[in-house]
VMD Tcl script that draws the C-alpha trace (Angstrom):
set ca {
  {-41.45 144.44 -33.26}
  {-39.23 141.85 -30.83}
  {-40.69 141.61 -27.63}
  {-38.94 143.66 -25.71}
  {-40.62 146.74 -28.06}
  {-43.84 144.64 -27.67}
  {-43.51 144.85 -23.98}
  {-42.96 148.62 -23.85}
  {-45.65 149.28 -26.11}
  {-48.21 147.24 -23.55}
  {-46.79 149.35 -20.56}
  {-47.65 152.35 -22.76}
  {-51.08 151.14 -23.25}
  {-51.82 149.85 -19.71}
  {-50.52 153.59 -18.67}
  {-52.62 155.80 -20.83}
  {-49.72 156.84 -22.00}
  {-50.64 159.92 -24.43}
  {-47.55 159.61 -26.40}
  {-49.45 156.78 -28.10}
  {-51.23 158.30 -31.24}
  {-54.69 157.76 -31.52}
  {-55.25 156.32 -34.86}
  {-59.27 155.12 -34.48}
  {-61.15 157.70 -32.22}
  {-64.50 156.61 -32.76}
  {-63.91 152.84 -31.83}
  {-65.38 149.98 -29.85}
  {-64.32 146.29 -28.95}
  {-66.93 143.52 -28.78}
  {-65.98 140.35 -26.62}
  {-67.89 137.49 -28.89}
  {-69.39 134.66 -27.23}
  {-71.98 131.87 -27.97}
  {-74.86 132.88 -25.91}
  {-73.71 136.76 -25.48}
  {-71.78 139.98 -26.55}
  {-69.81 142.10 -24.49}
  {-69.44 145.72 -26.05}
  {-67.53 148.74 -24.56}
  {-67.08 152.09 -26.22}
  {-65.30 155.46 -25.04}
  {-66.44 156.17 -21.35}
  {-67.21 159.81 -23.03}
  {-69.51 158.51 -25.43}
  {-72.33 156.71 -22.82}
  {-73.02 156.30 -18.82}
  {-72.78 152.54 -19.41}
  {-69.82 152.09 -21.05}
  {-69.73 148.79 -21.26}
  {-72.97 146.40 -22.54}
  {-74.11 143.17 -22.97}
  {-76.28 142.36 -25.52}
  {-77.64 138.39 -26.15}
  {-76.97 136.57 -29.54}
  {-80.41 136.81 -30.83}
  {-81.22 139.21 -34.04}
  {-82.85 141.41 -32.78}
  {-80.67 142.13 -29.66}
  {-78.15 142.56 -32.51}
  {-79.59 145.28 -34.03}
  {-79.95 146.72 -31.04}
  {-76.35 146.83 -30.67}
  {-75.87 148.51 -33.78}
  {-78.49 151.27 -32.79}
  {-76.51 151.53 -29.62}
  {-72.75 151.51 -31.03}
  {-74.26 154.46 -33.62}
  {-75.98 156.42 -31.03}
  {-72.32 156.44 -29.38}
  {-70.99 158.21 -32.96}
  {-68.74 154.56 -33.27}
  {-66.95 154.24 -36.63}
  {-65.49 151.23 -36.26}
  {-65.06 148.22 -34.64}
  {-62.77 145.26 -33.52}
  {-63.90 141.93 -33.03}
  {-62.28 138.67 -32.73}
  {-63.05 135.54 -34.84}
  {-64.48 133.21 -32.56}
  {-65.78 129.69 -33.75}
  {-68.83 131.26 -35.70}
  {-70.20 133.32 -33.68}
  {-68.67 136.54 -34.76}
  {-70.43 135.84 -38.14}
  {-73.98 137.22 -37.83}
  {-72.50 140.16 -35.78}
  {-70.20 141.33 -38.16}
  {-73.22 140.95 -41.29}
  {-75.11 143.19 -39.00}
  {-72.83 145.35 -37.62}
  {-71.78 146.17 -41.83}
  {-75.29 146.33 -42.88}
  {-75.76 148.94 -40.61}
  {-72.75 151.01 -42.09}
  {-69.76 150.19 -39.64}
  {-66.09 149.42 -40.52}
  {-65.91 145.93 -38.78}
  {-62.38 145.12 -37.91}
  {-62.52 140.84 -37.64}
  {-58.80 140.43 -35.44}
  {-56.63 137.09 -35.34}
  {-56.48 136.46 -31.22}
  {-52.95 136.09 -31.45}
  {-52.98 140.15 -31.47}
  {-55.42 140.63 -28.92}
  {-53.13 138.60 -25.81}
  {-54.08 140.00 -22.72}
  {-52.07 141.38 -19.97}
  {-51.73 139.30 -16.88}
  {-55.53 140.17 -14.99}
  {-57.61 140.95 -18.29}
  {-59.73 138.14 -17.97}
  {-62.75 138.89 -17.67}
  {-65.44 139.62 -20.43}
  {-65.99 142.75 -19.93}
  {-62.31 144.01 -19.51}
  {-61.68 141.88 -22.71}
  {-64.09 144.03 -24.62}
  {-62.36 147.28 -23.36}
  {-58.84 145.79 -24.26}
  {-60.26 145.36 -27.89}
  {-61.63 149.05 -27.94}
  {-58.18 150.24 -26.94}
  {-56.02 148.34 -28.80}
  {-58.06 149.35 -31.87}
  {-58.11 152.94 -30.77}
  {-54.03 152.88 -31.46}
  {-54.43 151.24 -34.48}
  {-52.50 148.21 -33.28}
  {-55.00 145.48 -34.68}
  {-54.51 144.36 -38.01}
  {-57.79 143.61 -39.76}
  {-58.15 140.00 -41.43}
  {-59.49 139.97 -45.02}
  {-63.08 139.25 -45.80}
  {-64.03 139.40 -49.56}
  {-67.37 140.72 -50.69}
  {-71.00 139.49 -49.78}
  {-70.62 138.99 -53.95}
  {-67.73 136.02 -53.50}
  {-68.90 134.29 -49.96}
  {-72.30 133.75 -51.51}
  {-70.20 132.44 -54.44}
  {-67.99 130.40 -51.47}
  {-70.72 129.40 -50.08}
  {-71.53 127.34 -53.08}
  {-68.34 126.01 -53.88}
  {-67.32 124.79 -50.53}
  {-71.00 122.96 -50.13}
  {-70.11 121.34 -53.49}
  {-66.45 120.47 -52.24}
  {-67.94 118.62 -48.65}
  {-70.49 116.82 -51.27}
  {-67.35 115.68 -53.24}
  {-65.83 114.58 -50.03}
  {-68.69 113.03 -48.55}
  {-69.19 111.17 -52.01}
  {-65.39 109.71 -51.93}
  {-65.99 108.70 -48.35}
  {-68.78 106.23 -49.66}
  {-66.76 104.91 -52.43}
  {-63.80 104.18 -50.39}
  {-66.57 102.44 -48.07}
  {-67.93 100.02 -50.61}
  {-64.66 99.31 -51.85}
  {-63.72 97.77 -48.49}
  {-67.35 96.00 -48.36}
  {-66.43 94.94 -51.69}
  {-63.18 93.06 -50.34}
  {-65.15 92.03 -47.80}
  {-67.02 89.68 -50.34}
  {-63.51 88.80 -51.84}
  {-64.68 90.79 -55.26}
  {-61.88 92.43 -56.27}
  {-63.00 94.51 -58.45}
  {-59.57 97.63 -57.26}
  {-57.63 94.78 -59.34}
  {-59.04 95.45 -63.24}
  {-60.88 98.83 -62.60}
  {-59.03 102.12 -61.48}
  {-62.38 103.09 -59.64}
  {-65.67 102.23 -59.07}
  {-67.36 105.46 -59.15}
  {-66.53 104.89 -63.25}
  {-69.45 103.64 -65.75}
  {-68.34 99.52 -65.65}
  {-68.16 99.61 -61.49}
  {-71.29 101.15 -61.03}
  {-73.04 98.85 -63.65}
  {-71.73 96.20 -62.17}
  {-72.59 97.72 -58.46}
  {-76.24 98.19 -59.54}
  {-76.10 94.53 -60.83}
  {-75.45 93.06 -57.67}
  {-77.69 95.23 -55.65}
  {-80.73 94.14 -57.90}
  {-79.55 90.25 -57.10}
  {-76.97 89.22 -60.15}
  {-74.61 87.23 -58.97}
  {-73.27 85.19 -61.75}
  {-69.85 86.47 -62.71}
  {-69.58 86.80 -66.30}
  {-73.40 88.54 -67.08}
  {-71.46 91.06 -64.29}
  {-68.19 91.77 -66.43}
  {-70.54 91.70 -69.80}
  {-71.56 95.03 -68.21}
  {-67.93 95.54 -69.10}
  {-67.68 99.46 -71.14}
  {-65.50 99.25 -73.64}
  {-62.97 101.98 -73.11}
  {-62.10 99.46 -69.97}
  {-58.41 97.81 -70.93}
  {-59.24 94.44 -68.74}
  {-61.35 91.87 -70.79}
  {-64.90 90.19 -69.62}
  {-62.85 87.20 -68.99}
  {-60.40 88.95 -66.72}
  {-63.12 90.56 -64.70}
  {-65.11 87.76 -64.35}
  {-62.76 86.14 -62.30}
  {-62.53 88.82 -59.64}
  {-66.11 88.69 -59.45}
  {-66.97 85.37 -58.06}
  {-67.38 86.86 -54.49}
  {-68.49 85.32 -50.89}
  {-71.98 86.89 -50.83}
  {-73.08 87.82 -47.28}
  {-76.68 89.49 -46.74}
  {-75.01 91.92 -44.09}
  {-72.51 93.32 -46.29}
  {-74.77 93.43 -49.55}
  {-76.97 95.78 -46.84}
  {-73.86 97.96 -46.20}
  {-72.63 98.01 -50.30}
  {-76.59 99.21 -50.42}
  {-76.55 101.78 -48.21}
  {-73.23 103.27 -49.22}
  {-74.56 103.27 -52.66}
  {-77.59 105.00 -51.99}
  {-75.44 107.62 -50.10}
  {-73.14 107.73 -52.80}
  {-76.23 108.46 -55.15}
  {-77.83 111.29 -52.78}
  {-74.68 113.10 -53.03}
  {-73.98 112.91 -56.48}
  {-77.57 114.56 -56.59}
  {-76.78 117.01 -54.55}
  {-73.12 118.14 -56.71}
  {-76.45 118.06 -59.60}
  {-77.87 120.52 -56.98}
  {-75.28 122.89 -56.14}
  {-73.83 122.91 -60.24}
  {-77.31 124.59 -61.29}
  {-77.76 127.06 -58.41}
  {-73.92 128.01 -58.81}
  {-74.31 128.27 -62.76}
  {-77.57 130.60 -62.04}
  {-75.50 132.96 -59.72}
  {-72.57 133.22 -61.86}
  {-75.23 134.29 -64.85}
  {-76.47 136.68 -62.82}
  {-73.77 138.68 -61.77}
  {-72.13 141.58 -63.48}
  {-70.27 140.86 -67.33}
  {-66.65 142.14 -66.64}
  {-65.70 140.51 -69.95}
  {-67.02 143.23 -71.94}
  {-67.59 141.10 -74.76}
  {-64.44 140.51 -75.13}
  {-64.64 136.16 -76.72}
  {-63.63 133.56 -74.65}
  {-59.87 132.80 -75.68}
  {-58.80 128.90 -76.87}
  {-58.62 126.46 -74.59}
  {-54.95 126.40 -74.27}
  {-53.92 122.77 -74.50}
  {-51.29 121.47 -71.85}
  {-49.27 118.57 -71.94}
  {-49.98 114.98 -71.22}
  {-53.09 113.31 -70.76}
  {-56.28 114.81 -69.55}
  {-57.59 112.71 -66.88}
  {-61.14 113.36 -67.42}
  {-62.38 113.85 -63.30}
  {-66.43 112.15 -62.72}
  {-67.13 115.09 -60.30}
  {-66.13 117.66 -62.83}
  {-68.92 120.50 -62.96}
  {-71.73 119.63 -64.88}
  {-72.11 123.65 -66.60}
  {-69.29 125.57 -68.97}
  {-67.88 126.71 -65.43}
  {-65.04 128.26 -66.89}
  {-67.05 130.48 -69.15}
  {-68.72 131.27 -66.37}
  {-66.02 132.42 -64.50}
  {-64.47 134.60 -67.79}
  {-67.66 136.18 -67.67}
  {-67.61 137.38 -63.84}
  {-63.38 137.85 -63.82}
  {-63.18 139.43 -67.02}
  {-60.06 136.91 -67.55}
  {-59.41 133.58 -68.59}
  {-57.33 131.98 -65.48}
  {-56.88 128.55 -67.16}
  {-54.64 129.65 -69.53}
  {-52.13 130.16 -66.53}
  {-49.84 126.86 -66.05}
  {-51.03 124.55 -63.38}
  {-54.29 126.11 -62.92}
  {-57.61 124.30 -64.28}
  {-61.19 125.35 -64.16}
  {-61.70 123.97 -60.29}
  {-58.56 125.51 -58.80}
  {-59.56 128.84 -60.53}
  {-62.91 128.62 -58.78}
  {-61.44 127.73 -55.24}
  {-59.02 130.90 -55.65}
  {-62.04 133.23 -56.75}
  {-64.55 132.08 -54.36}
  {-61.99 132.24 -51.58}
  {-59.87 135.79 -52.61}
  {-62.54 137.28 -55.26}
  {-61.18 138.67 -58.61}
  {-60.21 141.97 -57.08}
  {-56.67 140.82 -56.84}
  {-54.85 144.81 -56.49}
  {-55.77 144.23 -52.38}
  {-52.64 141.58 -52.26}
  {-50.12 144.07 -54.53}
  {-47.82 145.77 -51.74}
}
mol new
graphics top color blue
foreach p $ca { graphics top sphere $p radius 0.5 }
foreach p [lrange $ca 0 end-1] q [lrange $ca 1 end] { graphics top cylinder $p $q radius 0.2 }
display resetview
């Protein structure tokens, strides 16, 4: 539609013009803010067409009460910071069809400002079917999400200290980025833990040296005679300690995922896991990997064995699941 058409179409709508077809009779529009709701149905369907209810749960429910004792259907809401979240749970555990609308297709016309005319220009744009609802998966995959995106922040919050106690690290001229590809590895945090507990001579540090590392104790040992300041050993401690909690908390949010994903329905059917298919060049083995068979786990919920596809490994398939489900016929045309 170019916006001429677009144009005509809002004249249409601003006229009551009845050559419009009336896709959603039984709809509403609910204006979603932080401390209140704005609701308006069909002027037929109540004296008050238009209500506010307040943000708390049971006002909430109220609304739903209200929006059924009107005979509404569905509904058309816009996605407002988070707001809209607790609304829509309760609007759809009450049995509505909760339309969640990108604001880009709600624009007002010039002098629809207000809340309350907002919530009416929802209602009516839904009523011609001229909102397009957003996806949502399941309550079965956001409770999955849920998980997955806690345990990618963790992951993030746990590189953020690393990066920070390699710069403290540099600080104290030990530089340790020069003979180990990361700290976060078995010979950095040895060595790490060494210093917080008070070593500070150089080559009982490198002896801590594992010996898949390709530098020698010698070569280590000479990045490790460092300008030891009591400030910065008290920042290398606290990032550590940080770096620690969340390393925990991946721990955390591996068992509670692996417990969920046991729990839910077996679309494998029995079917056996297929072969890890191997893939070319070398497997960079990742230190916040999951700490469960994840990708049996996810066979058993999908039914299929996503890894197998090129490109794809165990945490991608998880970030596409948890975000689009395993229902994938909703994106075939």
């Amino acid at each position: 539609m170019n916006r001429k058409q677009r144009r005509d179409m809002m004249r249409k709508i601003q006229s009551e013009d009845l050559s419009l077809e009336v896709v959603h009779p039984d709809a509403a529009g609910v204006d979603i803010g932080n401390e209140s709701h704005y609701v308006a149905v069909p002027p037929n369907r109540d004296s008050q067409a238009v209500r506010r209810f307040g943000c708390t749960t049971v006002e909430l429910k109220a609304m739903a009460h209200w929006l059924k004792q009107c005979r509404i259907q569905t509904i058309a809401m816009q996605s407002t910071g988070v707001y809209w979240i607790a609304v829509y749970d309760i609007l759809e555990a009450a049995g509505l069809d909760v339309y969640l609308v990108n604001a880009r297709d709600t624009k007002n016309l010039p002098g629809r400002k207000s809340d309350v005319q907002e919530s009416q220009w929802l209602m009516k744009l839904h009523t011609y079917g001229l909102l397009r609802n957003s996806f949502r998966p399941s309550q079965e995959i956001r409770t999955m999400r849920t998980y997955w995106r806690q345990r990618n922040d963790l992951v993030q919050a746990a590189a953020s200290h690393i990066q920070r106690m390699q710069k403290v690290l540099t600080q104290m001229n030990i530089q340790l980025a020069n003979v180990l590809s990361d700290i976060s590895g078995v010979t950095g945090q040895a060595i790490i833990k060494a210093i917080l507990a008070g070593e500070r001579d150089a080559h009982k540090l490198a002896a801590l040296r594992d010996p898949r590392v390709r530098a020698s104790e010698e070569q280590i040992a000479r990045y490790l005679e460092g300008n030891w300041q009591e400030d910065l050993l008290f920042v290398l401690k606290q990032e550590q300690h940080g770096y620690e909690f969340c390393q925990k908390q991946m721990a955390e949010c591996d068992r509670q995922l692996n417990h969920y994903l046991e729990q839910r329905e077996d679309r494998s059917q029995g079917t056996p896991l297929p072969e890890e298919k191997r893939k070319g060049g070398r497997k960079k083995m990742s230190g916040n990997k999951p700490q469960f068979d994840l990708r049996t786990g996810l066979f058993r919920v999908n039914g299929t064995d996503l890894i197998r596809v090129d490109g794809i490994d165990v945490m991608t398939a998880t970030t596409i699941l948890s975000e689009a489900g395993w229902d994938m016929s909703k994106w075939v045309d």
